[in-house]
C-alpha positions in Angstrom: 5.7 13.5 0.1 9.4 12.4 -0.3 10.3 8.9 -1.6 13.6 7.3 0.3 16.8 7.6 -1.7 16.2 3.5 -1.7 13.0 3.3 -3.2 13.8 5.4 -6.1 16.7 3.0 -6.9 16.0 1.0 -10.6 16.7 -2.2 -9.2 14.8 -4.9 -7.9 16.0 -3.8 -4.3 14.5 -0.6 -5.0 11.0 -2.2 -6.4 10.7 -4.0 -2.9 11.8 -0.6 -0.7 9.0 1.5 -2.9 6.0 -1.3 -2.3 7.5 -1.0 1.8 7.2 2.7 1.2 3.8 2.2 -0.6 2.2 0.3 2.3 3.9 3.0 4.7 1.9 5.5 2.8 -1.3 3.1 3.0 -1.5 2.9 6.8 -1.0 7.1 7.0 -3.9 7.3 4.2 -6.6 5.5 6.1 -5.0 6.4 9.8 -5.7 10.5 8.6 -7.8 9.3 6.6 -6.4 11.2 3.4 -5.5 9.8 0.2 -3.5 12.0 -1.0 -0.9 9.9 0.7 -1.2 7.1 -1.9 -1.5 9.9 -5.0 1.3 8.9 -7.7 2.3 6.0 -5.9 0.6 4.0 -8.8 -0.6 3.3 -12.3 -4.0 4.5 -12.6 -4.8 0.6 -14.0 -4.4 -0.8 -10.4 -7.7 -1.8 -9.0 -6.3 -2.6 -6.0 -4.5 0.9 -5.5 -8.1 2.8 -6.6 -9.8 1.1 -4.1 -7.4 1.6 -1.7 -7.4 5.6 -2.3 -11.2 4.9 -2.2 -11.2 4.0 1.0 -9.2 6.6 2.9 -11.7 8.5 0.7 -14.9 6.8 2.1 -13.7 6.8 5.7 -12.9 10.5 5.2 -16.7 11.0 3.9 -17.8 9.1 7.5 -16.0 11.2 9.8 -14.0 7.8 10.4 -10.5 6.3 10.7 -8.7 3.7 11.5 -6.8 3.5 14.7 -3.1 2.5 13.8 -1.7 1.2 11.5 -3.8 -1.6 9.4 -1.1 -3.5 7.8 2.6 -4.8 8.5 5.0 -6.2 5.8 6.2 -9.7 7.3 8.6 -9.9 3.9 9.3 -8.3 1.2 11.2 -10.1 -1.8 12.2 -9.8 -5.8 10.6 -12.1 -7.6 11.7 -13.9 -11.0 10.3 -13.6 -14.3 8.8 -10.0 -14.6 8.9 -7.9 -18.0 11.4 -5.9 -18.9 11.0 -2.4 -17.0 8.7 -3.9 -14.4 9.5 -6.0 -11.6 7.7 -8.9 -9.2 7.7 -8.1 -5.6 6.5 -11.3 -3.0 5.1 -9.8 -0.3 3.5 -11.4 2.9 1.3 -9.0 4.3 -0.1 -9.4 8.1 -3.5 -7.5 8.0 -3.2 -6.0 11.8 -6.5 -6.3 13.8 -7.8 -2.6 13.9 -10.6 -1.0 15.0 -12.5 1.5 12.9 -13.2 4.8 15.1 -15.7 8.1 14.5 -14.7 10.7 15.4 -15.5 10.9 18.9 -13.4 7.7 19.7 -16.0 5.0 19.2 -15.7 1.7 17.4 -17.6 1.5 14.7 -16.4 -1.6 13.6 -13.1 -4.1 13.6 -11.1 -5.6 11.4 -9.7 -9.1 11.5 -6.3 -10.2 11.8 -4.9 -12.0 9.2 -1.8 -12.8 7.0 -1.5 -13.8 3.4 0.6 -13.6 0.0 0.5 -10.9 -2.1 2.6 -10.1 -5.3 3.0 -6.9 -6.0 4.1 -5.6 -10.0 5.8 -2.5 -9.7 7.0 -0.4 -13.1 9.1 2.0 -13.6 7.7 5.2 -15.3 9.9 8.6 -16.2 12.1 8.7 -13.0 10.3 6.2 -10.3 8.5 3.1 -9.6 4.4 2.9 -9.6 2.5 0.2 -8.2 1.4 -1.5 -11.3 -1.2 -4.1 -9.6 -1.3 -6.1 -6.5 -2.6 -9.7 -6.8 -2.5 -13.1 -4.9 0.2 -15.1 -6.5 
């Protein structure tokens, strides 16, 4: 997988273009599904980010996938007051309604549409940014 030139930028412009690149990767991992899409994308603390890759991994398991893309980035926006080495991305997510598809086509299930705040903390390790958590404000 290659990271845009933007998102590998130390700057808070560059924290918001890797959690847009982040959330690009998402909707390939559980459109494939396949996970490896989101591996080293994040800290292996964030519990959102596990259950994320455990998801592409349990629709993987059920011969399932979801058809399109599952979620759009409304905004995306640096935040004040983050650590040093880390920063605060504001992000308002629209959770598209999807369907969830076997393999022959069939909905299995859907999946409400939706839109709400989400902060993402995104630090930067060795040469790039990893998701750090992802948490209502």
């Amino acid at each position: 997988m290659s990271i845009p030139a933007e998102a590998m930028a130390q700057t808070p412009e560059g924290a918001v273009a890797f959690v847009r690149f982040y959330y690009d990767q998402l909707n390939a991992a559980w459109a494939a599904p396949n996970s490896s899409s989101l591996e080293g994308l994040a800290d292996p603390t964030c519990g959102t980010c596990s259950n994320n890759r455990e998801h592409a991994k349990e629709l993987l398991t059920a011969g399932e996938r979801v058809k399109g893309d599952s979620v759009t980035l409304i905004s995306a926006s640096p935040a004040a007051g983050a650590p040093e080495g880390q920063e605060f991305v504001d992000v308002e997510l629209h959770q598209l309604p999807a369907e969830i598809v076997a393999a022959d086509g069939s909905v299995v299930r859907t999946v409400n549409d939706r839109k709400g705040m989400l902060r993402a903390v995104v630090i930067w390790r060795n040469d790039g940014w990893l998701i750090y958590g992802i948490a209502t404000p």
